[in-house]
C-alpha positions as CSV (number, residue, x, y, z in Angstrom):
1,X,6.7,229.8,-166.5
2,X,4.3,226.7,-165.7
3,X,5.2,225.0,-162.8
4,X,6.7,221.4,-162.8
5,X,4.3,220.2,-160.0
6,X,0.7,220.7,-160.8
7,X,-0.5,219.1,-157.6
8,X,-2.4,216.1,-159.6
9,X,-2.0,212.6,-158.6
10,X,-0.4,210.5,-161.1
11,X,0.0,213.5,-163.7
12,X,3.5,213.9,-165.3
13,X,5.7,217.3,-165.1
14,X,4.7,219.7,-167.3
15,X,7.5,220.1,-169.5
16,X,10.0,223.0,-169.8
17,X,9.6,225.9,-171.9
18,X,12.4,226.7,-174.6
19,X,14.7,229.3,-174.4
20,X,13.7,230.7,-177.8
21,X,16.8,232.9,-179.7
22,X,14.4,235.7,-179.3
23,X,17.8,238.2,-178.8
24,X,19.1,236.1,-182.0
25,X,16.4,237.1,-183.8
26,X,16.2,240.6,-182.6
27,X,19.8,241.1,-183.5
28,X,18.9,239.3,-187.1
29,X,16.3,241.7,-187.9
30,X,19.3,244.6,-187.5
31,X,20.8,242.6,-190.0
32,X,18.4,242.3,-192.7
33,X,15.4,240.6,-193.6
34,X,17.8,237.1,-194.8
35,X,19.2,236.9,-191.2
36,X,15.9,237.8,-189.8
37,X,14.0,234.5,-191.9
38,X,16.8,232.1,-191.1
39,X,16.5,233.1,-187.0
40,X,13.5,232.6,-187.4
41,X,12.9,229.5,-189.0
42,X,14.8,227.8,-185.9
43,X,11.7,228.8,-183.4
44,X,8.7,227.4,-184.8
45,X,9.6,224.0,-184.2
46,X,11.0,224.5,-181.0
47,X,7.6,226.0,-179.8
48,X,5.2,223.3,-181.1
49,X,7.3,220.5,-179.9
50,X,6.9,221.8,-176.8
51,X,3.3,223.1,-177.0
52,X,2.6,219.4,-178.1
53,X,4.5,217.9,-175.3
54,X,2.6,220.6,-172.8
55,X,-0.8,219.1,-174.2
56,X,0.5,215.6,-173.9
57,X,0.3,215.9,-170.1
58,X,-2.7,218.2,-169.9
59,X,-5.0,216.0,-172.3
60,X,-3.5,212.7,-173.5
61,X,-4.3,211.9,-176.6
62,X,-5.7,215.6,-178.0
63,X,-2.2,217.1,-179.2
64,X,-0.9,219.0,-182.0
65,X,-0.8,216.3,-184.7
66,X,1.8,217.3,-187.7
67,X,2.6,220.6,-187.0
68,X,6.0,219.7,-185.7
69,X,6.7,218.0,-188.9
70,X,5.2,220.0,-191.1
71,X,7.4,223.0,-190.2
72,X,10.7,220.6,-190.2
73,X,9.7,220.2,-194.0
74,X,8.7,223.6,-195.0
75,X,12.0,224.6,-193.6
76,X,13.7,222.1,-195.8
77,X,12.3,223.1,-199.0
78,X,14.3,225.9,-200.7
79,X,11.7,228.2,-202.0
80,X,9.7,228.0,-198.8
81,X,12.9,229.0,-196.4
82,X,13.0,232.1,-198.3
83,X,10.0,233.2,-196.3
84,X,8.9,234.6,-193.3
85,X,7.5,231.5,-191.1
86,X,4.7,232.1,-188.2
87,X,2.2,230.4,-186.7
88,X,-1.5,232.0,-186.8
89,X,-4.7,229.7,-185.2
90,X,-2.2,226.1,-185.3
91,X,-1.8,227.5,-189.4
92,X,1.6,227.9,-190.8
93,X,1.8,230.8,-192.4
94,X,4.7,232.3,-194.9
95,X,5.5,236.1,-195.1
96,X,6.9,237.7,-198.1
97,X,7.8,240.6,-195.4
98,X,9.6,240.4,-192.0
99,X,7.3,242.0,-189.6
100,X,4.0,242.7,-189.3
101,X,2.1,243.5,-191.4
102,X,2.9,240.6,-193.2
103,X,2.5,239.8,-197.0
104,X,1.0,236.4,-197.5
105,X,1.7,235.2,-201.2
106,X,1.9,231.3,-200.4
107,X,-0.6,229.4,-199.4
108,X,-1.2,228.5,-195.7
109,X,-0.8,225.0,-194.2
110,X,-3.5,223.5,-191.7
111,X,-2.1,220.1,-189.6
112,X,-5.8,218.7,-188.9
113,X,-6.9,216.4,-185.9
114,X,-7.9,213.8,-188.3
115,X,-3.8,214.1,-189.2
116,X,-4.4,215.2,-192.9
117,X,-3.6,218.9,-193.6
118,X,-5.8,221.4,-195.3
119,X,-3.4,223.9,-197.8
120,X,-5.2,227.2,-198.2
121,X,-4.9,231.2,-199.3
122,X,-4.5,232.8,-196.3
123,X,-6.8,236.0,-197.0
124,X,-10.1,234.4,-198.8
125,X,-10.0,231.0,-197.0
126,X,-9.7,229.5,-200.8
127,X,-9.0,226.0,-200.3
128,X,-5.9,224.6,-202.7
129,X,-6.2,221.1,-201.7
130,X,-5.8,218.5,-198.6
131,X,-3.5,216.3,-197.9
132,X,-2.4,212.9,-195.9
133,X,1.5,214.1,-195.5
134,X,3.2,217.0,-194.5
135,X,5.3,216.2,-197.7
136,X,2.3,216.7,-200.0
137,X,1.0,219.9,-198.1
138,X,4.0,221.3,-198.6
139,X,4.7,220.4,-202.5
140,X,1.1,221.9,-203.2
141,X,2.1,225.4,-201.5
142,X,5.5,225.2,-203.4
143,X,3.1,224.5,-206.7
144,X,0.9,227.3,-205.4
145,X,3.8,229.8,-204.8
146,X,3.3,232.9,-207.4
147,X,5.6,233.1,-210.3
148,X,8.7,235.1,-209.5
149,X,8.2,235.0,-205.7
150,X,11.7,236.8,-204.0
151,X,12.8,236.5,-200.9
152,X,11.3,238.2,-197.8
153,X,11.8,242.1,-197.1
154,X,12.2,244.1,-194.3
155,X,9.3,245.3,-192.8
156,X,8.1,247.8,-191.4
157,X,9.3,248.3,-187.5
């Protein structure tokens, strides 16, 4: 855990980490893969608002624009909150399967520094479109999604 006091003059406390439902989603997974999805869908926000805050202190200015968002509104879109959500290099990415390795048949969202967001095929790097809102990013994946795309399964322990 990061220390509060980081011994700079002037500098603010570095935020505290969430407590994540990691047992929650541990105990989901026993479950099945529809418990496993909707535990996790509640951490990725919890974990980039704080990794934004973190930055926030550490470099002013040089955070983690639209990721926070961006999940918020993939997790409100029906067909999206059907999938597996993680984060991979600041991308959000949805799994068709519940653990690794994961099935990525949506596209992939980017939250760029310039604060547009890049949509993409995960595997390929083929570029769907960009986009000024986290609203449009997400409307192209869900226009992207594959015909008759079901919900997440179990994977593989």
């Amino acid at each position: 855990m990061d220390s509060p006091d980081l011994g700079a003059v002037g500098r603010r406390p570095l935020p505290a980490k969430p407590v994540l439902p990691d047992a929650d989603v541990a105990a989901a997974h026993r479950r099945g893969p529809a418990d496993a999805v909707e535990a996790r869908w509640r951490q990725p926000a919890l974990v980039w608002q704080w990794r934004r805050e973190r930055q926030e202190v550490l470099r002013p200015g040089v955070g983690y624009p639209g990721i926070v968002h961006l999940v918020e509104v993939a997790r409100a879109e029906r067909a999206l909150r059907q999938l597996y959500p993680y984060n991979s290099h600041c991308a959000v990415r949805l799994s068709s399967r519940t653990r690794y390795p994961y099935a990525l048949r949506a596209p992939s969202v980017l939250p760029r520094h310039d604060g547009r967001f890049r949509v993409f095929v995960a595997r390929g790097g083929t570029l769907r479109g960009e986009t000024g809102t986290a609203e449009a990013a997400v409307a192209l994946v869900v226009a992207h999604l594959p015909a008759g795309l079901r919900p997440a399964v179990a994977g593989t322990p």
